[in-house]
C-alpha positions as a printed NumPy array, in Angstrom:
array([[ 59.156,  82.932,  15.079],
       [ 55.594,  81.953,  14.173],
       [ 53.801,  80.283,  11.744],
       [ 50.692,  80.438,  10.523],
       [ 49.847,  76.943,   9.271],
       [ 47.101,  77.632,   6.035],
       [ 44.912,  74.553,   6.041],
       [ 42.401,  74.628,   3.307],
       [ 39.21 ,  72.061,   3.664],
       [ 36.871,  70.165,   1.334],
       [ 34.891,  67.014,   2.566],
       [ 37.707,  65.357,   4.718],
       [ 35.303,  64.368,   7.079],
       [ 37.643,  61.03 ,   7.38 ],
       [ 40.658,  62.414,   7.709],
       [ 40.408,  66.132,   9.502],
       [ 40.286,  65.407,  13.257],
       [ 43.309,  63.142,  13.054],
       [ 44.931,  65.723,  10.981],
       [ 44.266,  68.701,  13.605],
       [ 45.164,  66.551,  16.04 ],
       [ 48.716,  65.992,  14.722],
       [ 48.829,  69.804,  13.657],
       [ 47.948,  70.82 ,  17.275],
       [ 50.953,  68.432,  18.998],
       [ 53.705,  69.555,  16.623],
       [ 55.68 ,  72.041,  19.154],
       [ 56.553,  74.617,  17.441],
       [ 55.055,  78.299,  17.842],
       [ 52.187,  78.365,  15.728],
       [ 48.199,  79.026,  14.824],
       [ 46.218,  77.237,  12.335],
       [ 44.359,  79.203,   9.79 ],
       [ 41.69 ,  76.801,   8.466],
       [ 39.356,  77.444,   5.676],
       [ 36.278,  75.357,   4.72 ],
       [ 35.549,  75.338,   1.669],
       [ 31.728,  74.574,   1.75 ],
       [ 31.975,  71.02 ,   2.81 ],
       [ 28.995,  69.013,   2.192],
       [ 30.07 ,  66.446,   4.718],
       [ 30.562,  66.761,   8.717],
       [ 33.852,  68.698,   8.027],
       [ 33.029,  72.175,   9.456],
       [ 31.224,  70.51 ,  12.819],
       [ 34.715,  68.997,  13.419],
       [ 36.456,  72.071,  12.62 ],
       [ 34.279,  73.65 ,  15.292],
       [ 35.157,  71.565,  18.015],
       [ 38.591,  72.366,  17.56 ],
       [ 37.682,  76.455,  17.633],
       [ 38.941,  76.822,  21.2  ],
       [ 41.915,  74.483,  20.778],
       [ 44.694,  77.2  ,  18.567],
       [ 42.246,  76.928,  15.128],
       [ 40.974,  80.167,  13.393],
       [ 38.002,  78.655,  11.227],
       [ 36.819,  80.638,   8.347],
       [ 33.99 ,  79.187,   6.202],
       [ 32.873,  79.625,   2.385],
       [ 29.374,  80.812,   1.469],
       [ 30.835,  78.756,  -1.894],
       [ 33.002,  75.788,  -2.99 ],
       [ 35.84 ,  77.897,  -4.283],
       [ 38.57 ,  75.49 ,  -4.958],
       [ 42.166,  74.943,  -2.688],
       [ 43.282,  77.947,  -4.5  ],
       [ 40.806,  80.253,  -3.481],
       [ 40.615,  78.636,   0.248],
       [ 45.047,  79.205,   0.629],
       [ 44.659,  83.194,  -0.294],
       [ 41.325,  83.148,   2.168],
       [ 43.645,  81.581,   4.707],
       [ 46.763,  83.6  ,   4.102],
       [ 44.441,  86.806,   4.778],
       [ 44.098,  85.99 ,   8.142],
       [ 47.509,  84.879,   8.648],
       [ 49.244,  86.855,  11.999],
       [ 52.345,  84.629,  11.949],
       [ 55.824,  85.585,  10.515],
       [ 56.124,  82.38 ,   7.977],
       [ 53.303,  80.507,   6.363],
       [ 53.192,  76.972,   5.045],
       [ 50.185,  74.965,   3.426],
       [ 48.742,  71.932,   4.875],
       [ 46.474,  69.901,   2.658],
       [ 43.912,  67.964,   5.443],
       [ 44.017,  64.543,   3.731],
       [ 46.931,  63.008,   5.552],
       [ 49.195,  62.508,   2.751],
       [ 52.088,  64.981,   4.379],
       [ 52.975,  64.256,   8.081],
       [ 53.007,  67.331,   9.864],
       [ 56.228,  66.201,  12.815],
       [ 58.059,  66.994,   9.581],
       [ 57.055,  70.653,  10.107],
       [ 60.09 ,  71.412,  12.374],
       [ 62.223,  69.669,   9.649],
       [ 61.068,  72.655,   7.04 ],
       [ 61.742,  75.218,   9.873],
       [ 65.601,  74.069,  10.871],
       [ 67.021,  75.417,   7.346],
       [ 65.422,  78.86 ,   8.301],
       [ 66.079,  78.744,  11.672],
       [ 70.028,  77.853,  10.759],
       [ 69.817,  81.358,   8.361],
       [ 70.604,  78.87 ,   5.543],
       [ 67.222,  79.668,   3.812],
       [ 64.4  ,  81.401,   3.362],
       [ 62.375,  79.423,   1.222],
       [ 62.112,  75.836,   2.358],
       [ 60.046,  73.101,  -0.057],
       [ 58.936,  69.569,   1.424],
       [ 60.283,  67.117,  -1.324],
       [ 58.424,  64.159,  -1.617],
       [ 59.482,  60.697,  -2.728],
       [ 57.588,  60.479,  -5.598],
       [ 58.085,  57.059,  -6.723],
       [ 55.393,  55.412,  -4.537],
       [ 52.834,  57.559,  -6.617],
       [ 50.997,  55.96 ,  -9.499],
       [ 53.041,  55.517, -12.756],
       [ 50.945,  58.274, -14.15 ],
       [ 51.025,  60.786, -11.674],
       [ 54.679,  60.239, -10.738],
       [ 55.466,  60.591, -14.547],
       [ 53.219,  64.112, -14.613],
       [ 54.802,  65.341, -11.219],
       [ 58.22 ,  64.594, -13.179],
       [ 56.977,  66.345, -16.276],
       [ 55.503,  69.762, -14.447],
       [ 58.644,  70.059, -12.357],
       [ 60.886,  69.404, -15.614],
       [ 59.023,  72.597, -17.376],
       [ 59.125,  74.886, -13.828],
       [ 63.076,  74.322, -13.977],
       [ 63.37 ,  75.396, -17.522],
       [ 61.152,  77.768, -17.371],
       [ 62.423,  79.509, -14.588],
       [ 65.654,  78.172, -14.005],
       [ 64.573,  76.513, -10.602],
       [ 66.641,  73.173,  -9.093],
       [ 63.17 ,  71.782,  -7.379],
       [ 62.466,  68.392,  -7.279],
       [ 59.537,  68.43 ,  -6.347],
       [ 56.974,  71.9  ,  -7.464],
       [ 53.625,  70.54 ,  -6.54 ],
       [ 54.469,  69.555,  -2.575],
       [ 51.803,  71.067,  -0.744],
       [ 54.81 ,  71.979,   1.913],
       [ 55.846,  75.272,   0.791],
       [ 57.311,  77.35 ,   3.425],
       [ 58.045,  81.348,   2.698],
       [ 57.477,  84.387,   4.916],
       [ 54.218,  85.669,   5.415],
       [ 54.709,  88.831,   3.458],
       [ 57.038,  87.419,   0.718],
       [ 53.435,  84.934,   0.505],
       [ 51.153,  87.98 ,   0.574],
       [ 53.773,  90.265,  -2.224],
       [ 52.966,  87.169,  -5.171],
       [ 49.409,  88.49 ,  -5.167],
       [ 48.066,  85.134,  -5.789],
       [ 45.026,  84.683,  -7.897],
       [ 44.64 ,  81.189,  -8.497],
       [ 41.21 ,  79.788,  -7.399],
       [ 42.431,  75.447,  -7.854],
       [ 45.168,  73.238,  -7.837],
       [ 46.878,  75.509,  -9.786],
       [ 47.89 ,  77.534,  -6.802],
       [ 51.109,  75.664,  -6.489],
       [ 52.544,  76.026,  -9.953],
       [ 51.81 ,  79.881,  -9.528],
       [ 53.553,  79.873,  -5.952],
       [ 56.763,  78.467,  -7.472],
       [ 56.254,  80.215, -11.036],
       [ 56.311,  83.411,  -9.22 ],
       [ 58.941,  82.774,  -7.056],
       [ 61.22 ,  81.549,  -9.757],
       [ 60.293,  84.207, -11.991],
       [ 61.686,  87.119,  -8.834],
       [ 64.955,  84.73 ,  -8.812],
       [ 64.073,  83.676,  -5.231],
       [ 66.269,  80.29 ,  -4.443],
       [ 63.986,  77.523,  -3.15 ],
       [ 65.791,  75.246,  -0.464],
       [ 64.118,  71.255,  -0.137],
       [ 63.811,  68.972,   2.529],
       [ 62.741,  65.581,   1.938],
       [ 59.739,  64.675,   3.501],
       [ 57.037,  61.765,   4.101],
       [ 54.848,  60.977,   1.869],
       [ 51.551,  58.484,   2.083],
       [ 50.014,  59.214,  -1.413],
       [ 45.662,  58.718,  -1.057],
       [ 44.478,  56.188,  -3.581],
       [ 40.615,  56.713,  -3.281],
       [ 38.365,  60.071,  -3.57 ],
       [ 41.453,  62.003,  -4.388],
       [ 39.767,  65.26 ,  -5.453],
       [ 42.757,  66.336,  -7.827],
       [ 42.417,  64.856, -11.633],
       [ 46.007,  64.111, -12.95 ],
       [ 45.384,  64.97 , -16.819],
       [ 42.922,  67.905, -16.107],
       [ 44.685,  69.395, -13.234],
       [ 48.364,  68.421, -15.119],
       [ 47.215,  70.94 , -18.355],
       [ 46.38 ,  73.743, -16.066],
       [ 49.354,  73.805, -13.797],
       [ 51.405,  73.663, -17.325],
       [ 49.128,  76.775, -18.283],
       [ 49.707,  78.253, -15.325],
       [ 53.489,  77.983, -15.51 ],
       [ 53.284,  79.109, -18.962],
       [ 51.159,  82.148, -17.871],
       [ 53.116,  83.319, -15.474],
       [ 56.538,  82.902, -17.274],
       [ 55.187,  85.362, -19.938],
       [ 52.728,  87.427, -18.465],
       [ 54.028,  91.262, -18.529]])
């Protein structure tokens, strides 16, 4: 089985090469789709020196937000399951093969990296707890954990949710839409090294629109 590993970029000029150089040693059968998203910084130069090492590299014209950079990866996705890396380092990818065992085993399909949220901020670990609250009542989920960036699902079951989601709210709508098409999500805890500076996501902006994005797609016809 392959995977297509969807790694979305912004300005992680500090982070990326150490990051693609973990992605690349992780043995498992894989390709790394990786979008930049108009970096400012010396992202896509780094990205380039990794072209003939196993990474695709697509590039924005336009910042377009994680959202938009995930469905630009997933296009050019060849592999048989997708999963979403986020290139700041927070997620360790040797827990990769950890998310593939359960489907592997034929004891999922879906597979969700749960992190331990408790070494989070008290404000973003109380949000995290709040959004995941309203996915499982909303859509009569069990997840622990619905923003992880780790969400593993077949490539066409990915492609089928039509995703439209340009920001951060691409992971409530991955797990609103799954929920709402009764799919059972299966979790594996993960690590977890949460960033403290130049975090690009804003916990009380980015909170109200994954809540309006689980509302959305809970009602939408």
């Amino acid at each position: 089985m392959k995977l297509s590993i969807l790694l979305p970029v912004y300005n992680e000029q500090a982070n990326l090469e150490r990051l693609l150089q973990r992605l690349l040693a992780v043995n498992v059968d894989k390709e790394i789709v990786a979008v930049d998203d108009c970096s400012a910084d010396g992202s896509r130069e780094i990205l380039g020196r990794f072209a003939d090492q196993g990474v695709a590299i697509v590039c924005h014209a336009l910042n377009q937000g994680k959202g938009a950079a995930v469905r630009t990866a997933l296009e050019h996705a060849t592999g048989d399951y997708v999963i979403i890396q986020d290139a700041d380092n927070e997620l360790d990818p040797n827990d990769i093969p950890r998310l593939l065992a359960p489907v592997l085993g034929g004891q999922a399909k879906i597979v969700y990296g749960a992190r331990n949220l408790r070494v989070q901020s008290w404000g973003n670990f109380l949000g995290n707890k709040l959004l995941t609250l309203a996915t499982n009542l909303l859509f009569g989920t069990r997840v622990s954990d619905m923003e992880t960036c780790y969400k593993l699902l077949p490539t066409e079951l990915m492609r089928s949710l039509k995703l439209e989601s340009h920001g951060f709210d691409i992971e409530p709508e991955i797990t609103a839409k799954l929920g709402r098409a009764g799919y059972a999500i299966y979790e594996v805890p993960i690590s977890y090294f949460p960033r403290i500076e130049h975090k690009k996501m804003r916990p009380i902006r980015d909170g109200f629109r994954a809540l309006r994005a689980l509302l959305k797609y809970r009602f939408e016809r």
